[in-house]
PDB file with SEQRES, HELIX, SHEET and CRYST1 records, atoms N, CA, C and O in Angstrom:
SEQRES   1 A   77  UNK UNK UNK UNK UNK UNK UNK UNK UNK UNK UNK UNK UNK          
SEQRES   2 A   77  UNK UNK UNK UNK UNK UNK UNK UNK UNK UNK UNK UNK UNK          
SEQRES   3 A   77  UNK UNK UNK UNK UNK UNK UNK UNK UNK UNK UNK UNK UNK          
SEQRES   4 A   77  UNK UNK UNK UNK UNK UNK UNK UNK UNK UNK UNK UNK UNK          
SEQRES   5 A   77  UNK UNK UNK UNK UNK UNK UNK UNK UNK UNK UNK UNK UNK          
SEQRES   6 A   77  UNK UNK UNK UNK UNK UNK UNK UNK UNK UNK UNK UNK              
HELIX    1 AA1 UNK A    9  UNK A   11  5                                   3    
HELIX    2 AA2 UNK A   17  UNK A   27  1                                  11    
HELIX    3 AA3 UNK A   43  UNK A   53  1                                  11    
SHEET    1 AA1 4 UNK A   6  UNK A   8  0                                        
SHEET    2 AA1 4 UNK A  35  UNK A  37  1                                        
SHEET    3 AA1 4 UNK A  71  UNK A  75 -1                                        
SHEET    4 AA1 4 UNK A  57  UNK A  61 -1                                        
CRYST1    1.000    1.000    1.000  90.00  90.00  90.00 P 1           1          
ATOM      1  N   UNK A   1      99.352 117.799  92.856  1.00  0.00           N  
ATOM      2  CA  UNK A   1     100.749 117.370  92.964  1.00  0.00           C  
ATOM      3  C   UNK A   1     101.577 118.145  91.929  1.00  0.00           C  
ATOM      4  O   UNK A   1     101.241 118.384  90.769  1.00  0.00           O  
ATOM      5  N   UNK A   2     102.682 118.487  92.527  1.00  0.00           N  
ATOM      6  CA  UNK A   2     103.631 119.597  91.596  1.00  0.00           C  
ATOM      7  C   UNK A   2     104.230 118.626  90.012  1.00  0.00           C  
ATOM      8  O   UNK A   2     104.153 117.408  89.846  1.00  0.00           O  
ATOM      9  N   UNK A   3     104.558 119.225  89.454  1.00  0.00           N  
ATOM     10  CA  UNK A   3     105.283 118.607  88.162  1.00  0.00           C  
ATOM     11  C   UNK A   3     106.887 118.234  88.863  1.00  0.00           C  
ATOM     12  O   UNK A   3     107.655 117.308  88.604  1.00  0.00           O  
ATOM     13  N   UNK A   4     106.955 118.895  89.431  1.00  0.00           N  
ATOM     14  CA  UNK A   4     108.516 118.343  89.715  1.00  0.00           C  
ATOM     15  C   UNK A   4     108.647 117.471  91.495  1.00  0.00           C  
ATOM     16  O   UNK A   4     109.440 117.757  92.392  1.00  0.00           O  
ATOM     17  N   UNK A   5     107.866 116.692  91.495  1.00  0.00           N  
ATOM     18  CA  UNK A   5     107.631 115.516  92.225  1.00  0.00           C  
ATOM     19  C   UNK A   5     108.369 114.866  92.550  1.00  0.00           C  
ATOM     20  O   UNK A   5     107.933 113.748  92.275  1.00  0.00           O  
ATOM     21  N   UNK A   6     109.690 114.726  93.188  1.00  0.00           N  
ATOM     22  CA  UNK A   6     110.359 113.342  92.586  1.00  0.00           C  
ATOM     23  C   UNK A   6     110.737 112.348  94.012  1.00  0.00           C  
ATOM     24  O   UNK A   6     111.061 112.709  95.144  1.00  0.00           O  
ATOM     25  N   UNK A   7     110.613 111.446  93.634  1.00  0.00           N  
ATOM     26  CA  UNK A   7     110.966 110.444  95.170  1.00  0.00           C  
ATOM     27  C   UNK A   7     112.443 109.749  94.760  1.00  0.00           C  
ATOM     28  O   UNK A   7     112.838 108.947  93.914  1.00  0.00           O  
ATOM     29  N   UNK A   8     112.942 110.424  95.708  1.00  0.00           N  
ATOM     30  CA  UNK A   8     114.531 109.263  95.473  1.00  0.00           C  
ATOM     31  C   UNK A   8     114.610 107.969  96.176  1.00  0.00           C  
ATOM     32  O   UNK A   8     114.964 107.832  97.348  1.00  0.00           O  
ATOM     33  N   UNK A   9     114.202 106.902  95.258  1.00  0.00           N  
ATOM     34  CA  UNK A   9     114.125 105.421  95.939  1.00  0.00           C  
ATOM     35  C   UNK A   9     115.685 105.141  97.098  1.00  0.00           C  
ATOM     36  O   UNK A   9     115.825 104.617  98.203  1.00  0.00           O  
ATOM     37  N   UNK A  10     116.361 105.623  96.391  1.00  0.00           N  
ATOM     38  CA  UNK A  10     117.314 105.343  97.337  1.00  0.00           C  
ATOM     39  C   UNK A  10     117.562 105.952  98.756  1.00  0.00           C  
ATOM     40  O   UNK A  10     118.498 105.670  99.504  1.00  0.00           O  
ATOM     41  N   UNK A  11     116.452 106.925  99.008  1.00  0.00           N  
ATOM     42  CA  UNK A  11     116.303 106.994 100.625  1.00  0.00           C  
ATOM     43  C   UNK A  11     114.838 106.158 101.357  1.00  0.00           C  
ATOM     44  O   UNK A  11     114.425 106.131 102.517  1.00  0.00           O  
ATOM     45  N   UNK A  12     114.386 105.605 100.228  1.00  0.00           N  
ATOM     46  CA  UNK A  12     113.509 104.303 101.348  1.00  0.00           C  
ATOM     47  C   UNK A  12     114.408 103.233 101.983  1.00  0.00           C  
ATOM     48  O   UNK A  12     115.559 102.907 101.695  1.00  0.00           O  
ATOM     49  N   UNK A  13     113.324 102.641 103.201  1.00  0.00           N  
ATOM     50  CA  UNK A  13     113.817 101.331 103.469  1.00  0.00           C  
ATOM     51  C   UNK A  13     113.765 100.494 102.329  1.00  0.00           C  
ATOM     52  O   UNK A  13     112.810 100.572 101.556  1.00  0.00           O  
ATOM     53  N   UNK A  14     114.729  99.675 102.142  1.00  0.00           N  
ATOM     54  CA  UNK A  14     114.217  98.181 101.189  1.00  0.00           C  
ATOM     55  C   UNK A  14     113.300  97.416 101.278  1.00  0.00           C  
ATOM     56  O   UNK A  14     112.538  96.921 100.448  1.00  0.00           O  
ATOM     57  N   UNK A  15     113.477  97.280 103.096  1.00  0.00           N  
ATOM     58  CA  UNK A  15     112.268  96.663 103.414  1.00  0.00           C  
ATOM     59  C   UNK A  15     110.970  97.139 102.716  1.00  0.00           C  
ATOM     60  O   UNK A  15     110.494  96.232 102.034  1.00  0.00           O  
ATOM     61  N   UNK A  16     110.429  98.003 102.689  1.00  0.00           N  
ATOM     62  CA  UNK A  16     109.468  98.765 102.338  1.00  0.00           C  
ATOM     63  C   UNK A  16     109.378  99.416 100.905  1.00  0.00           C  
ATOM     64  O   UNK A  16     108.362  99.791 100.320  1.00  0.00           O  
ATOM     65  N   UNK A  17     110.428  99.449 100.567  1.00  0.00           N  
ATOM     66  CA  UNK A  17     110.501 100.446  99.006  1.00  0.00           C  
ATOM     67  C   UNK A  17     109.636 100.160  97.731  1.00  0.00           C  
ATOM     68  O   UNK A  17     109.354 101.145  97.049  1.00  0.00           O  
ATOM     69  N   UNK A  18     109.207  99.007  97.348  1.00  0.00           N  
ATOM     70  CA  UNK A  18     107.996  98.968  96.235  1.00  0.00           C  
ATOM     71  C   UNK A  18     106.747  99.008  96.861  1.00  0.00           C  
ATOM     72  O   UNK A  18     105.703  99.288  96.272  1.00  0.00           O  
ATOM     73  N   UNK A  19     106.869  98.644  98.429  1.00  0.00           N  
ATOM     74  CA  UNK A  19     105.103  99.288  98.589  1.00  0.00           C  
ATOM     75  C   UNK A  19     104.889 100.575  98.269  1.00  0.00           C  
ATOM     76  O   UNK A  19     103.967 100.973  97.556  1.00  0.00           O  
ATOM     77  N   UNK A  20     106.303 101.704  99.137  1.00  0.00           N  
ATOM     78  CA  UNK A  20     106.188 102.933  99.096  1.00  0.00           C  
ATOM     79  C   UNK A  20     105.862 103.349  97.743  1.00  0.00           C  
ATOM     80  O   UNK A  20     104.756 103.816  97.468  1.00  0.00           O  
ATOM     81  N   UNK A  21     106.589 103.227  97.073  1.00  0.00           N  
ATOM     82  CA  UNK A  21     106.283 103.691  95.632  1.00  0.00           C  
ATOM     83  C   UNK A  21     104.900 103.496  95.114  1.00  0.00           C  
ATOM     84  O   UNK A  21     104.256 104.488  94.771  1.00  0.00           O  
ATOM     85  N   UNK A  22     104.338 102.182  95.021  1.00  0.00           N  
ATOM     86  CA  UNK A  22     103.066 101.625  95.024  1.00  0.00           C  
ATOM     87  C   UNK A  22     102.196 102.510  95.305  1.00  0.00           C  
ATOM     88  O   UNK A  22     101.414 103.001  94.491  1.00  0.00           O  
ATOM     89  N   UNK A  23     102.305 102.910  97.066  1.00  0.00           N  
ATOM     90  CA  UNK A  23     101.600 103.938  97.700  1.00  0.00           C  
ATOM     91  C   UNK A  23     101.518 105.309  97.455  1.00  0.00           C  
ATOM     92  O   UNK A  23     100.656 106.102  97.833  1.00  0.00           O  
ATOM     93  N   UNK A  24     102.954 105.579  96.477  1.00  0.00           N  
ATOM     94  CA  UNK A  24     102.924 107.016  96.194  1.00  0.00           C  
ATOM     95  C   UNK A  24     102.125 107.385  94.445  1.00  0.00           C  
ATOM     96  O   UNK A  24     101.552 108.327  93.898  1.00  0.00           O  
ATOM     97  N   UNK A  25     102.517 106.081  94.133  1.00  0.00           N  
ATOM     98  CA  UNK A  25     101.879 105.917  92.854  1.00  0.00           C  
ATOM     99  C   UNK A  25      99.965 106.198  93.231  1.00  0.00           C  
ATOM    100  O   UNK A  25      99.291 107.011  92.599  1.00  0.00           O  
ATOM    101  N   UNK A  26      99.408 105.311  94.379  1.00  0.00           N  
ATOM    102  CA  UNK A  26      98.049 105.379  94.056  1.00  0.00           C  
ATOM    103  C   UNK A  26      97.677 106.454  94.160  1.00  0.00           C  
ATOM    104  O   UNK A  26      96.672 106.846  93.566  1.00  0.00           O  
ATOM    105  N   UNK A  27      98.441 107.258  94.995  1.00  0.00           N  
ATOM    106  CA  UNK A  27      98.407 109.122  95.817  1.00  0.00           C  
ATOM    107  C   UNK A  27      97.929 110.115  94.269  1.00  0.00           C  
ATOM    108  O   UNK A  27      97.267 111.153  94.273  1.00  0.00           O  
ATOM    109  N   UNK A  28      98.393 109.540  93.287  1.00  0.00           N  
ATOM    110  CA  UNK A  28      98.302 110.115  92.203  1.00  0.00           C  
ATOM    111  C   UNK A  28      96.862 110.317  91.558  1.00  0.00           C  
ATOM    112  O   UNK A  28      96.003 109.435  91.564  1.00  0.00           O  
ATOM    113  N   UNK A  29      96.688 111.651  90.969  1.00  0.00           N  
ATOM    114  CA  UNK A  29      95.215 111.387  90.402  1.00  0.00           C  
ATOM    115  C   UNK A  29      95.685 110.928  88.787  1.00  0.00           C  
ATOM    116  O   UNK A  29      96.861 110.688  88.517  1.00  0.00           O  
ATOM    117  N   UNK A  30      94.775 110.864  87.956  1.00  0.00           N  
ATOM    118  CA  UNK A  30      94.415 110.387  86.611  1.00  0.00           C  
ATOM    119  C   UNK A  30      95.419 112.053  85.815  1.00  0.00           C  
ATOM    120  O   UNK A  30      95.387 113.252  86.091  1.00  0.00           O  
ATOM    121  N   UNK A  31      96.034 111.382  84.988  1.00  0.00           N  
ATOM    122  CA  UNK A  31      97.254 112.955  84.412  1.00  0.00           C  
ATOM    123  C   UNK A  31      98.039 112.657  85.140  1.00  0.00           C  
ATOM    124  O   UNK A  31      98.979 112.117  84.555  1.00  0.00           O  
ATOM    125  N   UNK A  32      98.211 112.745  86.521  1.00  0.00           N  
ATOM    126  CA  UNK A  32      99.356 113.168  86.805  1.00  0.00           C  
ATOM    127  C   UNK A  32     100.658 112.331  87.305  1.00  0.00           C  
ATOM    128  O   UNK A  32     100.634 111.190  87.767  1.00  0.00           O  
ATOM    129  N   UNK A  33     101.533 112.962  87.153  1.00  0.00           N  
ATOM    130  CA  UNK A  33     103.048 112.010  87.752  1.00  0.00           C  
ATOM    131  C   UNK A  33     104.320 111.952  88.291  1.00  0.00           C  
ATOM    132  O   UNK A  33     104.785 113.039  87.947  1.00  0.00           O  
ATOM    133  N   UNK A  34     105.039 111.469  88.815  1.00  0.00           N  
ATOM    134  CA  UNK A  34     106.121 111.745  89.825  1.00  0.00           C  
ATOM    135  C   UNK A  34     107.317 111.577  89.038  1.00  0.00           C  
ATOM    136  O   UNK A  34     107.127 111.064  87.936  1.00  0.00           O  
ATOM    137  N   UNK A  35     108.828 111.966  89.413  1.00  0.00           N  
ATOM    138  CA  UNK A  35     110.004 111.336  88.713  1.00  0.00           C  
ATOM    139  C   UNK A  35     110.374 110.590  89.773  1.00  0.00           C  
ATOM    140  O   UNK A  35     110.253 111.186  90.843  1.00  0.00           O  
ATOM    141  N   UNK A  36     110.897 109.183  89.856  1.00  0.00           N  
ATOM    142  CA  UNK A  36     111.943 107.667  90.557  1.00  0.00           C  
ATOM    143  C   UNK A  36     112.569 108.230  90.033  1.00  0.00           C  
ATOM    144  O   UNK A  36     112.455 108.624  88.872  1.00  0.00           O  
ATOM    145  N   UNK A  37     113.649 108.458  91.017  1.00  0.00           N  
ATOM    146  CA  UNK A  37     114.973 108.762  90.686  1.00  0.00           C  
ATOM    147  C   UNK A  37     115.699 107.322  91.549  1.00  0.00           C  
ATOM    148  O   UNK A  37     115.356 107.220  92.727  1.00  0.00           O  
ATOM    149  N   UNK A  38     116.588 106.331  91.047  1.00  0.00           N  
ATOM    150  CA  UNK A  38     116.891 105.178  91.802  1.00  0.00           C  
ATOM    151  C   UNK A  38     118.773 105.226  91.319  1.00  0.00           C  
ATOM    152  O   UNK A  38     119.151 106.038  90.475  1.00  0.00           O  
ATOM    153  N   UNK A  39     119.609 104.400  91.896  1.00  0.00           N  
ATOM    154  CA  UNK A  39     121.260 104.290  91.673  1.00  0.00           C  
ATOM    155  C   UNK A  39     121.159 103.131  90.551  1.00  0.00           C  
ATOM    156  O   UNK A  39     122.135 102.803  89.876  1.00  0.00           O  
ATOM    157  N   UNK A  40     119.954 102.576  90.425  1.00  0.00           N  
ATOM    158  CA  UNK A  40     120.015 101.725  89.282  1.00  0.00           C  
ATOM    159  C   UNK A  40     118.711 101.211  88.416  1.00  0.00           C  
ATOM    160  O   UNK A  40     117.677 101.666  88.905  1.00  0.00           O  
ATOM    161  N   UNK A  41     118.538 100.577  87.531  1.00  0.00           N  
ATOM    162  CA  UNK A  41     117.622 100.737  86.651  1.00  0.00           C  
ATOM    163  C   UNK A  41     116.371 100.024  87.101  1.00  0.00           C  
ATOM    164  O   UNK A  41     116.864  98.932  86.816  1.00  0.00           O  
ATOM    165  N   UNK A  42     115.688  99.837  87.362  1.00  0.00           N  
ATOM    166  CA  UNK A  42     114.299  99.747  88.106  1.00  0.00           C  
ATOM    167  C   UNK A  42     113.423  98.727  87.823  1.00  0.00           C  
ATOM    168  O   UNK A  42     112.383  98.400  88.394  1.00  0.00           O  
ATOM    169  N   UNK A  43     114.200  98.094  86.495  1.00  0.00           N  
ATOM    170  CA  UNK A  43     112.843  97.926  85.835  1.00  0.00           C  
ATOM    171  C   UNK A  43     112.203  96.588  86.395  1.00  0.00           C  
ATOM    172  O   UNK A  43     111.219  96.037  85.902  1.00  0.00           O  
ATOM    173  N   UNK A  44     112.694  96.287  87.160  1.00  0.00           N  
ATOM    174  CA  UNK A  44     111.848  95.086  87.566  1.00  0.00           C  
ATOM    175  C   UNK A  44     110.579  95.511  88.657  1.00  0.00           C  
ATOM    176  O   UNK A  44     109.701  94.680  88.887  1.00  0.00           O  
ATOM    177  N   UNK A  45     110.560  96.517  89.140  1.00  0.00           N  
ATOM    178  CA  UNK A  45     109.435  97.629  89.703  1.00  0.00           C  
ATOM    179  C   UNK A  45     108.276  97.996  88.308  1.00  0.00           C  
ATOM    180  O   UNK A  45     107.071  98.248  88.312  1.00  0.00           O  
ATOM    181  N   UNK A  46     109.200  97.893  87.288  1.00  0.00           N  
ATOM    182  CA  UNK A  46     108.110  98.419  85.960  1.00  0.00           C  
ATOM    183  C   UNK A  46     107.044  96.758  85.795  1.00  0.00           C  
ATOM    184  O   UNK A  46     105.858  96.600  85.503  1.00  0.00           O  
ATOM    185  N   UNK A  47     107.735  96.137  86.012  1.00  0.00           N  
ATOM    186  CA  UNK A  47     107.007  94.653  85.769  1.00  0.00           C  
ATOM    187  C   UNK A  47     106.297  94.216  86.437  1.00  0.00           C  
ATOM    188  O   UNK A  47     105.396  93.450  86.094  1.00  0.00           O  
ATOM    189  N   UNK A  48     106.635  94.767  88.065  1.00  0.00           N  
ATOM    190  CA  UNK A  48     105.473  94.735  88.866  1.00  0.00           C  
ATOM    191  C   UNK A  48     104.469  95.416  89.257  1.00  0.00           C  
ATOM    192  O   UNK A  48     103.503  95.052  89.929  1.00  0.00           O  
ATOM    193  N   UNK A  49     104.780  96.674  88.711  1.00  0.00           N  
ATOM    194  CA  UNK A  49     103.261  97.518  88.635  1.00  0.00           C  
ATOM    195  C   UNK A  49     102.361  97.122  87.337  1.00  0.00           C  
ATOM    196  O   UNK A  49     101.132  97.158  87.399  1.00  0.00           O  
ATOM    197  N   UNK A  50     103.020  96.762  86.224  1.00  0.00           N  
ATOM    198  CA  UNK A  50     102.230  96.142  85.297  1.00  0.00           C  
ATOM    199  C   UNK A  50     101.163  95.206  85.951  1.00  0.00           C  
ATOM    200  O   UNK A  50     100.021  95.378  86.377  1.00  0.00           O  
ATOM    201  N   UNK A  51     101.976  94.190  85.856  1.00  0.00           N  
ATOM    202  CA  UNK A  51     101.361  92.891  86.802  1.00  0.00           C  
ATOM    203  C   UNK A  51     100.198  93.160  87.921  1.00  0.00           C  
ATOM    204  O   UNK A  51      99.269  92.384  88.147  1.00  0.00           O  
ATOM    205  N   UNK A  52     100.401  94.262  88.501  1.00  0.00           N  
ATOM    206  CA  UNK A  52      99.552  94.525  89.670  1.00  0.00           C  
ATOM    207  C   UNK A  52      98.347  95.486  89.078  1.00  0.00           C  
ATOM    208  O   UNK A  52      97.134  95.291  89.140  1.00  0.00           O  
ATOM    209  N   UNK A  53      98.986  96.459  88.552  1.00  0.00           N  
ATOM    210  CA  UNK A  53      98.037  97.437  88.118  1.00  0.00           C  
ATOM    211  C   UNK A  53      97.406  97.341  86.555  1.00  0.00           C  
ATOM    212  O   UNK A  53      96.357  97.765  86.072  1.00  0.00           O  
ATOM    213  N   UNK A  54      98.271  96.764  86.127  1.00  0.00           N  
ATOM    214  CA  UNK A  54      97.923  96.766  84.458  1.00  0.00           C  
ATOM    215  C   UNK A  54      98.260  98.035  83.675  1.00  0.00           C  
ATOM    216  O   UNK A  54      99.054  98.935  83.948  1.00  0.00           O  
ATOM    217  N   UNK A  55      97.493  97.879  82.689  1.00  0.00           N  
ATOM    218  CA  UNK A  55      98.109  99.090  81.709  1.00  0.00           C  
ATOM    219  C   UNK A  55      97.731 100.374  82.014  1.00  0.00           C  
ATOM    220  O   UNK A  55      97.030 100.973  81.198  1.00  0.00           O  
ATOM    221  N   UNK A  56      98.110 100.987  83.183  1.00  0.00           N  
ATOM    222  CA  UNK A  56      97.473 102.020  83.718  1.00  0.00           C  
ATOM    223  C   UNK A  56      98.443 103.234  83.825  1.00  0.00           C  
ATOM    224  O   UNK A  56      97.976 104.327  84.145  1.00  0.00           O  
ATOM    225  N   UNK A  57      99.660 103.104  83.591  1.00  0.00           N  
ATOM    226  CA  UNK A  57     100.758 104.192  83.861  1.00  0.00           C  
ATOM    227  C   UNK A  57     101.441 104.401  82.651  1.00  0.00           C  
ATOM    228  O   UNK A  57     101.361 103.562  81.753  1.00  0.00           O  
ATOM    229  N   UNK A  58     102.125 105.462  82.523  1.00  0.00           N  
ATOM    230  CA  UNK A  58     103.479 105.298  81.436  1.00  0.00           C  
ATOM    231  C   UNK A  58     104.703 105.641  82.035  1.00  0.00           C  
ATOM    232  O   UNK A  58     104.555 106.491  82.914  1.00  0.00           O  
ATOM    233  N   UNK A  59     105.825 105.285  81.867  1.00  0.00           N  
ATOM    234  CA  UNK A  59     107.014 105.003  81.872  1.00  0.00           C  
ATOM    235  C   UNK A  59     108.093 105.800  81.411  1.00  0.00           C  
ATOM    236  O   UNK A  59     108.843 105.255  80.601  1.00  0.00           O  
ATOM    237  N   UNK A  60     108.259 106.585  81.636  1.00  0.00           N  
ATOM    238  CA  UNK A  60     109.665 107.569  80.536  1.00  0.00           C  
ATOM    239  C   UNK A  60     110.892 107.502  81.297  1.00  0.00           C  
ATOM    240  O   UNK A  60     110.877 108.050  82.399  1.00  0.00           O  
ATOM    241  N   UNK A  61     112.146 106.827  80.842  1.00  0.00           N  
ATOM    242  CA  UNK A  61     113.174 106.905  81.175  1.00  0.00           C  
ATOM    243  C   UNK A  61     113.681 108.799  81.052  1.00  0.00           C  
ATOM    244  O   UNK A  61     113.755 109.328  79.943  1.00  0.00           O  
ATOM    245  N   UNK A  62     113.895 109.368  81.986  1.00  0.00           N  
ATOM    246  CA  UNK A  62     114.323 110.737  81.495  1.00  0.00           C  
ATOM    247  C   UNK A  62     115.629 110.983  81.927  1.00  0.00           C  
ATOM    248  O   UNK A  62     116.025 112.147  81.869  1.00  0.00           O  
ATOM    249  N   UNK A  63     116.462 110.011  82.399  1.00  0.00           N  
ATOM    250  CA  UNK A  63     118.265 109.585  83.116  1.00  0.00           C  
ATOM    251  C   UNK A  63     118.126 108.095  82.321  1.00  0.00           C  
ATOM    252  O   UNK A  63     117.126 107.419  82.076  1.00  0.00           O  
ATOM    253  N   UNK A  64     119.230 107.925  82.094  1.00  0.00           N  
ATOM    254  CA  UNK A  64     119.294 106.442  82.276  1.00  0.00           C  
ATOM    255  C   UNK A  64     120.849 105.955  82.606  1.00  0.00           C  
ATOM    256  O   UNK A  64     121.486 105.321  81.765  1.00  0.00           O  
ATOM    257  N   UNK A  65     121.370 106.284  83.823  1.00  0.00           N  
ATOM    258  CA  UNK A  65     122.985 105.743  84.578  1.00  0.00           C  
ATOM    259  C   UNK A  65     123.406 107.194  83.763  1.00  0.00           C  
ATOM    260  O   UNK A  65     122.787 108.172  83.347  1.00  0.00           O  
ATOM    261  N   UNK A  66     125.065 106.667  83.791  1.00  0.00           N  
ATOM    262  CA  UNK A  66     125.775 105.573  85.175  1.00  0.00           C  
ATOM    263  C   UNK A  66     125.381 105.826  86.350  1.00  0.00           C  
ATOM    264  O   UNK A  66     124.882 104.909  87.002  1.00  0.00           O  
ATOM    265  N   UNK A  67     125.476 106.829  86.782  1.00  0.00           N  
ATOM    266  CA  UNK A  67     124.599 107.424  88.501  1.00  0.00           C  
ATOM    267  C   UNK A  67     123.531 107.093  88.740  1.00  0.00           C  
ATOM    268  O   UNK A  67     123.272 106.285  89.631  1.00  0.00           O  
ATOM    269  N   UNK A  68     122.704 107.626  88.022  1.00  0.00           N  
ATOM    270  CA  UNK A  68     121.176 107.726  88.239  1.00  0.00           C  
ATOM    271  C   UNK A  68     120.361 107.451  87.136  1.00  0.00           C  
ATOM    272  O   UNK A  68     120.714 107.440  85.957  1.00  0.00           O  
ATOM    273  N   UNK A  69     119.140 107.210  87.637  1.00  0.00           N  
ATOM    274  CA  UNK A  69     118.302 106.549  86.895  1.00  0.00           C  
ATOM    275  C   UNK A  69     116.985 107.198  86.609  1.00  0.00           C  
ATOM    276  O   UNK A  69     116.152 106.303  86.750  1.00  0.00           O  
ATOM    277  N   UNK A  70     116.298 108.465  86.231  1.00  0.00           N  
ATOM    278  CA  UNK A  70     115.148 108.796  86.634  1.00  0.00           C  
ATOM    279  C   UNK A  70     114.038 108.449  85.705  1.00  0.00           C  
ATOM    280  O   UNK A  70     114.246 108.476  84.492  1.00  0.00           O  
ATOM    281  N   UNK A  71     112.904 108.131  86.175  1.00  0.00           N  
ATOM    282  CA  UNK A  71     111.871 107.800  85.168  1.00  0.00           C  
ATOM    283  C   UNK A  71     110.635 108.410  85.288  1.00  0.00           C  
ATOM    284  O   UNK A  71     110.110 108.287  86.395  1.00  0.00           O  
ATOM    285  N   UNK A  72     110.191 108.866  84.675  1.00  0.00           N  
ATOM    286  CA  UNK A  72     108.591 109.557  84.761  1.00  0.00           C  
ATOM    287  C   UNK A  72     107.647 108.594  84.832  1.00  0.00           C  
ATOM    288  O   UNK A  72     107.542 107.903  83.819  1.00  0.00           O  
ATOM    289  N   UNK A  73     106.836 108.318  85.855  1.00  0.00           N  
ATOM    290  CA  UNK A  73     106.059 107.418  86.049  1.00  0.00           C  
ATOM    291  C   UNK A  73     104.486 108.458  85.468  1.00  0.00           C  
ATOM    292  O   UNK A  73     104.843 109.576  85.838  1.00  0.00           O  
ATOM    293  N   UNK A  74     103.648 108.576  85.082  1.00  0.00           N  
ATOM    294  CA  UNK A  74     102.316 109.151  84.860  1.00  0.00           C  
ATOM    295  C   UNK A  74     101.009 108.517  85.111  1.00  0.00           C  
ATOM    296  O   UNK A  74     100.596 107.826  84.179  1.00  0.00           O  
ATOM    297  N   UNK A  75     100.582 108.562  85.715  1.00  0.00           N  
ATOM    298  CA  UNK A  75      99.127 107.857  86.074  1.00  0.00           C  
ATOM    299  C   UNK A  75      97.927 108.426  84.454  1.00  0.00           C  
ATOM    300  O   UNK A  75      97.602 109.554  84.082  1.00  0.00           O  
ATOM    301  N   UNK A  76      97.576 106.997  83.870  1.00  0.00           N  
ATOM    302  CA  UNK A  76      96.888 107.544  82.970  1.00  0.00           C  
ATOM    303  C   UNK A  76      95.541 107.636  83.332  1.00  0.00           C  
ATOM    304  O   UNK A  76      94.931 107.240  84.325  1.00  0.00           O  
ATOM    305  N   UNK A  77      95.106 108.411  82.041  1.00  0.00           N  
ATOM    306  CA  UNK A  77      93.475 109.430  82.257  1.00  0.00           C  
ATOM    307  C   UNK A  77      92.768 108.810  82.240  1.00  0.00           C  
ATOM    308  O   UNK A  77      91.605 109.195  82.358  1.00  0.00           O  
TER     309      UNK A  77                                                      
END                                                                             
């Protein structure tokens, strides 16, 4: 998977949008990681991959508004 990865949440369905991510997250090997780019701050997606996955990812805000929001998600080693 390339370094410059990025999924813009805001062209999923809603219906569907934290599985997708979920799903794009597991797509990931160990190292590596995508940028969420979302119109607003996410973090309640951060609370539920915790919850689900545990301490398994890291998190980097690399935007944070007014527009956009992007975060480095990383699948750890």
């Amino acid at each position: 998977m390339e370094n410059s990865n990025i999924l813009n949440a805001t062209l999923l369905n809603p219906m569907v949008k934290h599985a997708t991510i979920f799903a794009y997250y597991d797509e990931l090997n160990p190292g590596e990681h995508f940028i969420l780019q979302n119109d607003h701050d996410p973090k309640p997606l951060y609370y539920q991959l915790v919850g689900q996955k545990g301490d398994v990812f890291t998190w980097e805000y690399l935007e944070q508004g007014p527009e956009w929001w992007k975060i480095k998600i990383t699948k750890k080693k």
